[in-house]
N, C-alpha and C positions, 0 to 999 in steps of 0.2 A: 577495365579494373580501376578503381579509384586510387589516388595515387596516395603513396602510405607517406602523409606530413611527417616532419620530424615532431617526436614528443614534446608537447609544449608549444608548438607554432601557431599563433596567431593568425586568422584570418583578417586580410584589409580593414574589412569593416569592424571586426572586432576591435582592434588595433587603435582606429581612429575613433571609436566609440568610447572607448575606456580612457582613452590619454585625452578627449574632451571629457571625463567624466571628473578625471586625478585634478586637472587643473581646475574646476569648478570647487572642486574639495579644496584644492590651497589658496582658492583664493576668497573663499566664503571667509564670516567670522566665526567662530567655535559654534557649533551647531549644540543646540540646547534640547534638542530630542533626545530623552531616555526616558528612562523610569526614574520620576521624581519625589515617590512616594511609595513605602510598603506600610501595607497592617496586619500585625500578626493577629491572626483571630483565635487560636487555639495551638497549644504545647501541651504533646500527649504521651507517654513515653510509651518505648515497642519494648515490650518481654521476651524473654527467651533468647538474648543473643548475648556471647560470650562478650562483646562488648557493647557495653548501657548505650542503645538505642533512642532519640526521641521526633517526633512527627510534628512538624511545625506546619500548621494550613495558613493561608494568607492570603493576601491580595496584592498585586501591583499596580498602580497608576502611572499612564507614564503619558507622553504628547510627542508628535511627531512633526518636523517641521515639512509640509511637503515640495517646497524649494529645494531641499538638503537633496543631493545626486544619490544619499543614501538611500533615500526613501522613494524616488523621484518616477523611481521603476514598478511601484504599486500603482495598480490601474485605477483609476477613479481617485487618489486620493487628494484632490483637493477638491470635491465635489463631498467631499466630509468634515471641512474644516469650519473650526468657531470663527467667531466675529472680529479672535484676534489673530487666525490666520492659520492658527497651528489645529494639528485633527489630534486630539485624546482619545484614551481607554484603557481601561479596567479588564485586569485578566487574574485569572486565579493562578493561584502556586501551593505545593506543596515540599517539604524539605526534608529527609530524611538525613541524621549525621551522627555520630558519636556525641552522647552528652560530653563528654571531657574530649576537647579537641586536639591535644596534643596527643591524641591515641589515634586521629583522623591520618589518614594514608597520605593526602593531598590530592588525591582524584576524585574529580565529580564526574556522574554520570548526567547528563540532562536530556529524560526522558521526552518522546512525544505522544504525547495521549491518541490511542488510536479511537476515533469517534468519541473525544472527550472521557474514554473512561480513565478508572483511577488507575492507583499502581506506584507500586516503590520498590525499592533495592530488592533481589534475592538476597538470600541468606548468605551464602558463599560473599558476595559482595560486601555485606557490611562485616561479615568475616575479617574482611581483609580493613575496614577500615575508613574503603571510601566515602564520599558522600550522592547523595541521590536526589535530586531536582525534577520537578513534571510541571510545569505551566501549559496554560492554555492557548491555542492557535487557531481555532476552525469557529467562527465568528458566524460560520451558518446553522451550527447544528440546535435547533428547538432547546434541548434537551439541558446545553450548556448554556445556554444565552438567557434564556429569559421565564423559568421558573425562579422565582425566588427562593423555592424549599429547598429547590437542589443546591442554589449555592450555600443555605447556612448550611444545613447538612453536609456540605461540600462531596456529595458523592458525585459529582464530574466535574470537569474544566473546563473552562471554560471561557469568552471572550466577550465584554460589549466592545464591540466597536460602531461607528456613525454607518447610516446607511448615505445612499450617494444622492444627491438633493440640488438641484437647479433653480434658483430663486426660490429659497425656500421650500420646492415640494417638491414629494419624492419622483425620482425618474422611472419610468416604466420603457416593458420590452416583455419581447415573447420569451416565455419559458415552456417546455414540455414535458409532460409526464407518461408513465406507462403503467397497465393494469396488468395482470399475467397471473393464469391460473386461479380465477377467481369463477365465483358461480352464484345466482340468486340472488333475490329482491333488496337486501342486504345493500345500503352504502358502503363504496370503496376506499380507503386512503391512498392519496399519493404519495409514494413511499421510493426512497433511495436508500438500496441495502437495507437497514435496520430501521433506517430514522427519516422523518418525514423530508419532501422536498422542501425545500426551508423558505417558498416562494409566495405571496398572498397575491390572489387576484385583484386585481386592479379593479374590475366588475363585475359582477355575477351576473350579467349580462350573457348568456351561452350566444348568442348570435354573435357574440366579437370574438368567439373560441373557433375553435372546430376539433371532433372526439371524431375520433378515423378507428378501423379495426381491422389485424393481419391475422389472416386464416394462417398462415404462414410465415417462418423465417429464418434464413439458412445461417450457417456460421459463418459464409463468407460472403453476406451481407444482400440476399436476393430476398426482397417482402413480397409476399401477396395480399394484396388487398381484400378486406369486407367488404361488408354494407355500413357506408358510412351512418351515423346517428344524426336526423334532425336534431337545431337548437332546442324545437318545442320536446324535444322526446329525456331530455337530460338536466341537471342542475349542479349548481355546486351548493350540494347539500347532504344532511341527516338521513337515513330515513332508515327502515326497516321492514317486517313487517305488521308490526304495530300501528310503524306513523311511517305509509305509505308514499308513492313518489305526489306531490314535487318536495316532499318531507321537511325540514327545517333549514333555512337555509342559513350559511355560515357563518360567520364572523370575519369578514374580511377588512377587518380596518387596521392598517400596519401600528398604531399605538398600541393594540392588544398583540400584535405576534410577537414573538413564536407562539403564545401561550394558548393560541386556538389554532393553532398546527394537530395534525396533521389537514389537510383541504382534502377535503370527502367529495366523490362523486355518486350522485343520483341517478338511476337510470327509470326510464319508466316500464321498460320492458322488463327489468334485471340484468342480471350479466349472465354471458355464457362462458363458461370456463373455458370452451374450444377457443374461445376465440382472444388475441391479442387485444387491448382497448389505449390509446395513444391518444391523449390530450394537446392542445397548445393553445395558452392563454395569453393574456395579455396582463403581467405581474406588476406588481412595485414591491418596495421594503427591499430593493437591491444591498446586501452588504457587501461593504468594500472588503472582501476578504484579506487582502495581501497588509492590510492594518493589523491583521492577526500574527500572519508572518514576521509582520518588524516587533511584533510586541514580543513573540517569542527569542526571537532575536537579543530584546533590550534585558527581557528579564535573564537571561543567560549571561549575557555582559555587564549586568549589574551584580548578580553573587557573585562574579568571578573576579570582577576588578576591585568594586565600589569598597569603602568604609562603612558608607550611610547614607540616605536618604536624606532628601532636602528638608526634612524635619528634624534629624536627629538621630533618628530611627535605627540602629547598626542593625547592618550585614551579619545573619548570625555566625557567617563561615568566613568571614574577612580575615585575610593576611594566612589563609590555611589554604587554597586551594594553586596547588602545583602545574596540576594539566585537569583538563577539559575533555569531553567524548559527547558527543550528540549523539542519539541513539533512538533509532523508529520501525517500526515491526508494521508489513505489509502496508496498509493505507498511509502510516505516520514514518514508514520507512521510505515510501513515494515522497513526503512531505522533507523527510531531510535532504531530498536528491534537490528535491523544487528549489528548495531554502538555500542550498549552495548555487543551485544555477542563476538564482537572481542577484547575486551577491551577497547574501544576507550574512556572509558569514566576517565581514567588519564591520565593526559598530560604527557610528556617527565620528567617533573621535580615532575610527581608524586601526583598532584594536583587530586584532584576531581573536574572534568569539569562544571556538571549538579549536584544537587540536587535530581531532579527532572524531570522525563520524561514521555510523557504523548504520547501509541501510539493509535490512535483513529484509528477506525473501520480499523487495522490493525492486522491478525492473523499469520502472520507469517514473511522470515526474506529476504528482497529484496537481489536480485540476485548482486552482486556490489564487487565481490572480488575473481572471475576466470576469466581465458581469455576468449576474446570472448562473456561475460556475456550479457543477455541487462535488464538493470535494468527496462525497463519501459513495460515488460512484466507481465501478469494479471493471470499468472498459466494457458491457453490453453495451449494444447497436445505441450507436449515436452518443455514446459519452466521451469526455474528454480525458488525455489524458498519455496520447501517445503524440502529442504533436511537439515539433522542436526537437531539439538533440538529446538523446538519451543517455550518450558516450562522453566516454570522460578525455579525452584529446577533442581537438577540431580533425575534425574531417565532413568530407562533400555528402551532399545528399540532393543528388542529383535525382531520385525517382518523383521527390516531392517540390525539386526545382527551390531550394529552400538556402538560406546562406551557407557555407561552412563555417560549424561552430561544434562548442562541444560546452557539460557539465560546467567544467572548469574555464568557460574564455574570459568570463569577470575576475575570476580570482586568483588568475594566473598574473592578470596584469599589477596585485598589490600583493603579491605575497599574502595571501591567508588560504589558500587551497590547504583545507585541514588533511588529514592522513586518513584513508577511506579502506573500511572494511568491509564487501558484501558478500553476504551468502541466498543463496537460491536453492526451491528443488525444482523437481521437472515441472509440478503442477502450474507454477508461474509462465515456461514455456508454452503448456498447451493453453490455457484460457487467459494468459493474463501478458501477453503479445512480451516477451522477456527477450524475444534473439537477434531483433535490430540492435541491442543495445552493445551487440557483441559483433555482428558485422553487419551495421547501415540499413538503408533501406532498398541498396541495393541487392546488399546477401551476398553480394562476391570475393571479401575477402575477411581475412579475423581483422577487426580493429585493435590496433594496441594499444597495453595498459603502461600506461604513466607510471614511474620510480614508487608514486606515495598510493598506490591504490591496488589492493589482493581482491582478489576472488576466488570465490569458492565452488561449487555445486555439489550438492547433494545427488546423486541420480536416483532413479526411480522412489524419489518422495513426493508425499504428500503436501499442502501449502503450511505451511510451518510445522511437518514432519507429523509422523505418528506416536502412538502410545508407546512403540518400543516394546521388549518382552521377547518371547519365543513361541508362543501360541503358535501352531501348525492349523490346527481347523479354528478359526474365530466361532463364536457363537452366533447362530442363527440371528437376520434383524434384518430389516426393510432396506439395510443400505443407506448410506451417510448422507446427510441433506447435502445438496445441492446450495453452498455460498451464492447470494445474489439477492433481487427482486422475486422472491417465491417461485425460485428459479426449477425446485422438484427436487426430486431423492434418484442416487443413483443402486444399480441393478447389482452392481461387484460391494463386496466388503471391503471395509476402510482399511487401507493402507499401514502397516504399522512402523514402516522406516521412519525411524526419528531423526529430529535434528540436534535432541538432546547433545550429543556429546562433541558433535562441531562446535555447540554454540558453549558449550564448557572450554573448550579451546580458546575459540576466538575471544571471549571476553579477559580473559588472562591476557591473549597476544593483542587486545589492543592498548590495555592498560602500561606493559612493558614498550610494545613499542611507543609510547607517547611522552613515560616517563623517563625511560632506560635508554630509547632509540635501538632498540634490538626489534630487528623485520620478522615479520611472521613468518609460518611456513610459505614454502612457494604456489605461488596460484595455481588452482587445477578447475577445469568446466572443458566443456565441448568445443573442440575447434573445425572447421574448414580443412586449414593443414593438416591435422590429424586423421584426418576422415571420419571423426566422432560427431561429426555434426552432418547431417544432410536433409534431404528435402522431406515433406511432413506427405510419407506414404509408406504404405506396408512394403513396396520392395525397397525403396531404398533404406526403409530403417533394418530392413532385416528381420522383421516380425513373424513370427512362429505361426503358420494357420492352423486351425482348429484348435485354438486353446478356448477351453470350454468357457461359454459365457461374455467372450469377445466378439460379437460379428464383425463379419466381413464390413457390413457397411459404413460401422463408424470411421473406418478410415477413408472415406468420400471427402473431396473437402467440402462439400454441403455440412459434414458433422464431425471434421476432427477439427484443427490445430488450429484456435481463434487470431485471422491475419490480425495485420494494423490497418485501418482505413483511412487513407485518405482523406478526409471530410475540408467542403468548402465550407468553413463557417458564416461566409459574405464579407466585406470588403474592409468594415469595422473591426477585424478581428485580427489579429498578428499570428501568423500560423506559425512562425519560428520563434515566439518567444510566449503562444499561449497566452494571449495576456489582451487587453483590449475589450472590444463588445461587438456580442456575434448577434446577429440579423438574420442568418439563413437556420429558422427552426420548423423542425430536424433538417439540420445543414445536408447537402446531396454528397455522392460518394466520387469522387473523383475517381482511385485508384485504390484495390485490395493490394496490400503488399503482403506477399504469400511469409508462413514461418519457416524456417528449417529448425526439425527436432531432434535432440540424441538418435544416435545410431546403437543397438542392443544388441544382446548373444543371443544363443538360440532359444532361451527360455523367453524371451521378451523384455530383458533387464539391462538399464542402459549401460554402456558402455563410458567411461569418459568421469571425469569428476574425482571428488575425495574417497577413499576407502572407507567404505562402513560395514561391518559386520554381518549384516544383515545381507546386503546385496552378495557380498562372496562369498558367506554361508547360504545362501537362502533356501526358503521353504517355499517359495511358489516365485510367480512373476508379481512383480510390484510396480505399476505402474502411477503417472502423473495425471492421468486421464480416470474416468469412469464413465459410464453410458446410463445417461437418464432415461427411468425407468418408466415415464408415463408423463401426461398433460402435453405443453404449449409445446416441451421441448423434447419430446423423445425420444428416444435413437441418436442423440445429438450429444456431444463431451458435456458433462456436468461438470458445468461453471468449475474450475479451481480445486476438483478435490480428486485426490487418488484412489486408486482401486487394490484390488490385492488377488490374484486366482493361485488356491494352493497347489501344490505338486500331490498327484496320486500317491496314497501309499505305500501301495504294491505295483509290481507290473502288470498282476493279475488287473487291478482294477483300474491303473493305468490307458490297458487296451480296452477294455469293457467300457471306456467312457471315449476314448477313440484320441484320448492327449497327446500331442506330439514329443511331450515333454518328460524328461527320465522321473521315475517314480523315487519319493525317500531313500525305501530300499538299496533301488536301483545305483543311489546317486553316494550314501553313506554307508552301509549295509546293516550298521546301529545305533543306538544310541549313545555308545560309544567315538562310532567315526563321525557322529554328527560332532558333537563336543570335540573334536579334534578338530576338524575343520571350524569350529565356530572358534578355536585356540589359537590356530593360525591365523584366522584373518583379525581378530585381534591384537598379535602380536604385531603382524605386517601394516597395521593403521596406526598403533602405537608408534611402531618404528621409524613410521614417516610424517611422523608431528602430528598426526591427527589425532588422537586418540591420548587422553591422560593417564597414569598408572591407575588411578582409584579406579575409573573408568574401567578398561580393560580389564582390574581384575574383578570387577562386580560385574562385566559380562560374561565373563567365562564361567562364573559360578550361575549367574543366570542359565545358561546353556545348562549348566551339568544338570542345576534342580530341575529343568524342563520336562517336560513329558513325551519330547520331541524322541519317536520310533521306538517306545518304552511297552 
């Protein structure tokens, strides 16, 4: 059993890595990296809010010195720098505040764009007062970087930063891609999640590639191979079937990317949808991601400290902002865990950025500070993103032989570990590898949380919760896509646990506690101790059989609970700090580190976590899982999204379908005792901080109008 450090302790090398780091910082002269420039490009005002609203879009310029200890921790960054030393870039912002500022709260929110989209304050939020910040940080993605339309238009954020360049010219390395669920004569893109892999071939040369193909591939990481593709049989190109293989071929020269993104492959056979299709090339146009990181960094320490810009140019929220909250939702909530564990959360001059960071249904730390990275990858086979410590103390992690470290081992050593809020549902557990972060990689005991850091868990939700409501039968529909690389649709109906009303909570309790110093409610998720937490199998969770629509087999670990893999990346890559330049593509698997998942009642709803209405009322089993319904990934847990199987209504029909499970009837006897019970568990989420008065009482009226046993 791992020995439980005391909260806060330092590991050796930690220790003597930070206190060389403090003395480099006092003895440097005042580091000149910030943001030295904004432009406001458009003042728009927002209607409808009880207090006058206006939307400032902009730009920041800012330069980094990459000497500075601050900076020093971006990988590649002086492989970006000008000719007088320092690496520049330009990132967008947008500002949401009260036109009249002494009506302003003193809290900012400073959003992280998830894949560069837009977004601003909720309603409730400028309700109250605050102010609202989104700049850009992800320096790879096409979309943000280098259309010009998008930026006037300002519909995404976005970031230039330098690509990484060795006398002059860009540095190249193997990048890989994958095909999935694709079929016919038809050219492919190469595609991460939504948006292209952000990588240009070096040469469209296919003899310096190789395109490989998996008939097969488990969840706990076993390929079967195809027939691999001859050079002569593929291209990186256009085509269709109009303009046939070897079809047009691309644009590969990094002065025009992203803007001939996405990189198309040609096949000359076509594609077969059975089959996987896995690229690896030889790229350039490397961006230094972690450029992105310190920008988002500077522009957040520039509204909150500055007066003005080296022009003149004033801070439109200067001398009004009281506290701070960083705040990131799934990918950009990875991104605020990353952004604290490099330290990013002191500025150059030493400041404490954030207060307060809040990463939501985010369990681990986005890929954004090695070559080659793609940050907007979701942990499928061979992405990055679970390596390094997840946890917020040091503690050992002996399965991966890796140092003792945690979240917090840079920012413990200067006092700026902001105050951390997370909440989670289960879907994060099953495909999005969330329970190292809670006990290691060994799994044998809970790790503890640190005085400044809550947690939460939703149980049996969906990845950032459902529609909410009281529907009893959902309406007929194919089953909720499958998040991912055209990852499929699954076979159960969408999930309708929400997080709605946690996250109504928690945004109140972070703003009190940052401003007021009053602690949130007490932490609640699945423990070890508890026995709420166990291993990722039908008997130890305690799972119900024969609930209709669940086979037996998804819980094989071939197709349930997505481990964390081991991956050797090769010898250029820092497997404890993520960071560096990996050689081994697609890196080989060292070690599957298995998950352990909530432990559930007899309907199949877990056990452990915050009270929500829904789970102690419920209408069926709600699960984190769903079972993809056809193509690459069949029978195999659908990527990140939840399921839903209703409870019979009668017993009559109960048994006639063979459910283990008590029928409506059975369980309320009417419409009436439903609404009682759904009044109860209400009152008993409210009564335990969870749940806010407005809240509670718009659910119980919800329940009453229902249709639920009517």
């Amino acid at each position: 059993m791992p020995p439980r450090n005391p909260i806060g302790h330092q590991s050796r090398l930690h220790r003597l890595a930070a206190a060389a780091a403090t003395a480099a910082i006092v003895a440097a002269a005042p580091a000149e990296a910030r943001v030295t420039r904004i432009v406001i490009d458009s003042v728009a005002p927002l209607a409808g809010q009880a207090i006058p609203y206006e939307q400032i879009r902009g730009r920041a310029f800012g330069e980094l010195d990459p000497n500075d200890p601050h900076n020093s921790i971006v990988t590649d960054i002086k492989l970006g720098a000008d000719a007088d030393g320092k690496v520049r870039y330009e990132t967008s912002f947008n500002l949401v505040k009260p036109v009249e500022m002494n009506r302003a709260s003193g809290f900012l929110w400073h959003d992280v764009p998830n894949r560069g989209g837009a977004g601003t304050l909720v309603v409730e939020e400028r309700e109250l007062g605050d102010v609202g910040l989104r700049s850009g940080w992800q320096a790879d993605n096409a979309g943000n970087t280098g259309i010009p339309a998008n930026r006037a238009a300002g519909t995404n954020h976005w970031v230039a930063a330098p690509i990484a360049k060795v006398d002059g010219l860009a540095v190249t390395g193997k990048v890989f891609a994958r095909i999935v669920n694709q079929g016919g004569a038809a050219s492919q893109p190469l595609m991460v999640q939504a948006n292209p892999v952000p990588y240009l071939p070096a040469t469209l040369d296919t003899a310096r590639a190789t395109l490989k193909t998996h008939t097969r591939e488990t969840v706990d990481g076993v390929v079967t191979e195809g027939p691999g593709i001859a050079p002569g049989d593929w291209a990186f190109a256009k085509c269709d079937a109009g303009n046939p293989f070897p079809g047009t071929p691309i644009d590969n020269n990094p002065a025009n990317a992203p803007g001939n993104l996405p990189v198309h492959i040609c096949l000359r056979n076509g594609f077969d949808p059975k089959l996987l299709y896995q690229v690896v090339y030889p790229a350039h146009n490397a961006y230094i991601l972690g450029v992105g990181m310190a920008a988002f960094r500077d522009v957040g320490a520039f509204f909150r400290y500055e007066t003005a810009d080296d022009f003149g140019t004033r801070n439109p929220v200067a001398g009004f902002v009281k506290g701070t909250a960083v705040r990131g939702v799934s990918q950009s909530g990875n991104m605020v865990r990353q952004f604290i564990f490099m330290g990013l959360n002191q500025d150059e001059r030493n400041r404490k950025v954030y207060d307060g960071a809040w990463p939501i249904i985010a369990g681990r730390r986005v890929a954004a500070n090695s070559r080659w990275a793609q940050p907007d990858g979701v942990l499928e086979l061979y992405q990055q993103g679970s390596e390094g410590p997840q946890w917020w103390v040091d503690w050992p992690d002996p399965v991966r032989k890796q140092p003792t470290g945690s979240i917090f081992s840079r920012c413990d050593t200067n006092d700026t570990c902001p105050k951390v809020i997370e909440h989670f549902g289960s879907a994060e557990v099953y495909a999005l590898k969330l329970t190292p972060e809670w006990i290691g990689t060994a799994g044998d005991a809970d790790i503890p949380l640190p005085r400044n850091v809550r947690r939460y868990y939703v149980p049996s939700s969906h990845h950032g919760g459902g529609a909410g409501g009281f529907t009893h039968m959902p309406a007929a529909s194919a089953g909720p896509s499958c998040p991912g690389n055209n990852f499929g649709r699954g076979t159960l109906a969408a999930n309708p646990v929400p997080h709605t009303e946690i996250t109504n909570v928690l945004r109140l309790a972070m703003r009190d506690w940052v401003l007021n110093g009053t602690p949130p409610p007490p932490s609640r998720w699945p423990t070890l101790a508890a026995k709420t937490l166990v291993d990722a199998n039908r008997k130890a969770m305690g799972f119900p059989s024969g609930v209709p629509g669940i086979p037996d087999s998804i819980f094989l670990p071939e197709n349930f609970a997505f481990p964390v893999f081991d991956y050797d990346w090769g010898p250029q890559f820092n497997h404890a700090e993520a960071s560096g330049v990996p050689t081994n593509v697609p890196p080989s698997i060292k070690k599957v580190i298995p998950m352990k998942v909530p432990k559930v009642d007899a309907d199949g709803n877990e056990i452990g976590g915050v009270p929500t209405v829904l789970v102690m009322a419920p209408l069926g089993t709600y699960l984190g899982f769903n079972v993809t319904a056809g193509g690459f990934h069949r029978g195999q847990v659908c990527n990140y999204v939840g399921g839903y199987v209703p409870f019979a209504r009668t017993r009559a029909e109960r048994i006639a379908s063979g459910d283990p499970r008590l029928s409506l009837e059975e369980r309320y006897g009417s419409h009436e005792g439903y609404v009682a019970a759904a009044r109860a568990a209400a009152e008993k989420a409210a009564a335990e901080g969870f749940l806010l008065p407005a809240d509670r009482d718009r659910l119980i009226r919800q329940a009453s109008e229902s249709a639920v046993l009517r």
